[in-house]
C-alpha positions as CSV (number, residue, x, y, z in Angstrom):
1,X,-1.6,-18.6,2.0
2,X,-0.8,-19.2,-1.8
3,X,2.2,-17.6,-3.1
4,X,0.8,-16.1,-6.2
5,X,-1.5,-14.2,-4.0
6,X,0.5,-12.2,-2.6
7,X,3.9,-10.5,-4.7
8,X,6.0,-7.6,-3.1
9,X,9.4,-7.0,-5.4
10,X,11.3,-3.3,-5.8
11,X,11.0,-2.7,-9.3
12,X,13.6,0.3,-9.8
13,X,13.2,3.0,-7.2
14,X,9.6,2.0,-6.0
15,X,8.7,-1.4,-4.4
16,X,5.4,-2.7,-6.0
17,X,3.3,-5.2,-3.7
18,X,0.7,-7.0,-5.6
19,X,-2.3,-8.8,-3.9
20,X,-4.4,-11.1,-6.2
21,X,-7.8,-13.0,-5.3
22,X,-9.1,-13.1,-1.8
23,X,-7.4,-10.7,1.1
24,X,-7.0,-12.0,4.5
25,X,-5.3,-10.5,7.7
26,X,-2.8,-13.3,7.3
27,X,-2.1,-12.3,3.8
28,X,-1.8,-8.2,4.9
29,X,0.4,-9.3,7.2
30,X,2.9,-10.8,5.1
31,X,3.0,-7.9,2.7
32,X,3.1,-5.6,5.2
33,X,6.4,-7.3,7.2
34,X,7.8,-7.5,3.5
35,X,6.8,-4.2,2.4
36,X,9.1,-3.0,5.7
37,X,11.9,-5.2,5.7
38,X,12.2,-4.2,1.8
39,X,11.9,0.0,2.8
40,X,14.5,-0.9,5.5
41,X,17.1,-3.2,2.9
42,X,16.8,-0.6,0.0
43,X,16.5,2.4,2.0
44,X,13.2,3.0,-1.0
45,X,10.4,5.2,-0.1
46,X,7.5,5.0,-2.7
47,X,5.3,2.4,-2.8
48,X,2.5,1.0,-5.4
49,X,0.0,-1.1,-3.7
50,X,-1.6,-3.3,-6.8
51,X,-5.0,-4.5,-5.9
52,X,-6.5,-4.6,-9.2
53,X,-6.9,-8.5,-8.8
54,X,-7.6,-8.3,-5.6
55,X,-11.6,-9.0,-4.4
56,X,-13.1,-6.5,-2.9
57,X,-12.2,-6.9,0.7
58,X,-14.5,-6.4,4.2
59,X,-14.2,-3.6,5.9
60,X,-12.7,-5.8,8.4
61,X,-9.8,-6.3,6.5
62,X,-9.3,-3.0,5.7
63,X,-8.8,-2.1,9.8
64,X,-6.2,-4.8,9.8
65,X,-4.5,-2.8,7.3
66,X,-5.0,0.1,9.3
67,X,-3.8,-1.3,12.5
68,X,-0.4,-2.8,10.7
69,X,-0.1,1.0,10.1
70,X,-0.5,2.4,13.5
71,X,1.5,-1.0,14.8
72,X,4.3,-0.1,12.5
73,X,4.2,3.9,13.0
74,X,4.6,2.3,16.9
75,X,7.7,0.7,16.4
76,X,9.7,2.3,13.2
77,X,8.1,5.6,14.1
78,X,6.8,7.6,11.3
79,X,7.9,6.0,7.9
80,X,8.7,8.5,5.1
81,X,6.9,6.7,2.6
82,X,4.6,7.6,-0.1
83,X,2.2,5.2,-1.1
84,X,0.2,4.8,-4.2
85,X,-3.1,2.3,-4.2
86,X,-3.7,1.3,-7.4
87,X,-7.7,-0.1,-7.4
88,X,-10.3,-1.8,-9.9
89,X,-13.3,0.3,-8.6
90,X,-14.8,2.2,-5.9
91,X,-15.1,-0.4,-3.3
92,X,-11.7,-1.2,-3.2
93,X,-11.0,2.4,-3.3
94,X,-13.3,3.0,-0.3
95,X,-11.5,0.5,1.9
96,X,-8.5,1.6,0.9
97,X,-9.0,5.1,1.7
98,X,-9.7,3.4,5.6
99,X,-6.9,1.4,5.9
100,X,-4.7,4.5,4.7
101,X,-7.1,7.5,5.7
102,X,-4.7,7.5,8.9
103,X,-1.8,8.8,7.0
104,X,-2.6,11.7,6.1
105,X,-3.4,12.5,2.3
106,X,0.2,13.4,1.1
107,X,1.5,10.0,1.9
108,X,-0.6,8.4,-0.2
109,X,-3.3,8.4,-3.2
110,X,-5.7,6.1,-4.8
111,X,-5.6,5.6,-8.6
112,X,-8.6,3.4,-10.5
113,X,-6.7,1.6,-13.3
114,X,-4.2,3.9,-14.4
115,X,-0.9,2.8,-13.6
116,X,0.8,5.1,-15.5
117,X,-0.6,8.1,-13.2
118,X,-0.1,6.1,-10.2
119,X,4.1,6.1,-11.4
120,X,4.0,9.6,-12.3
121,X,2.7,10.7,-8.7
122,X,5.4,8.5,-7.0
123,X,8.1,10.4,-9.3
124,X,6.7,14.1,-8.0
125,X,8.2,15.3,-5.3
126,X,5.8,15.7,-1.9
127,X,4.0,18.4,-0.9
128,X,4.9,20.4,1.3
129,X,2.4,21.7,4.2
130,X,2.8,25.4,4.7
């Protein structure tokens, strides 16, 4: 796994995890065990997933994702966490929406290539389900 692949940093009051090239399970796992152990040190909540250099990943892949979810929702229990999955185009978005469709659609939203609404949605407060 190259290191400039993979890039998960909190960046202010959201942790950002950046995937770049070619996604592998190996490489999802990595983020994800980062992505937690960061959550857990800065006590965090919102999330921006950056895949706009990632390639557009099998379906596969994106029930590895899905699985790291359920694993983790197994062993932390549910994780407050609002994710934000920034994407380049609709295949991304497509897998994304499996690997995260689990969730729920308050804990997390898609976003094609705008960043700055992708922020601002992190910065609302969630909904609340009557």
């Amino acid at each position: 796994m190259e290191t400039q692949q993979l890039w998960v940093e909190p960046v202010g009051d959201i942790i950002i995890a950046r995937i770049r090239g070619a996604c592998t399970a190996a490489l999802l796992e990595e983020c994800q065990r980062r992505v937690i152990a960061l959550v857990q040190d800065t006590r965090q909540v919102k999330v921006l997933y950056d895949s706009l250099e990632m390639d557009v990943p099998s379906v596969d892949i994106a029930l590895v994702q899905q699985g790291l979810e359920s694993r983790a929702w197994e062993r932390y229990g549910p994780l407050p966490l609002r994710r934000a999955i920034l994407v380049a185009n609709t295949r991304i978005a497509y897998r994304a929406r499996i690997a995260f469709g689990e969730l729920g659609e308050g804990s997390y939203r898609v976003f094609y290539n705008d960043l700055a609404a992708a922020l601002r949605w992190l910065d609302e407060p969630p909904e609340i389900p009557a």
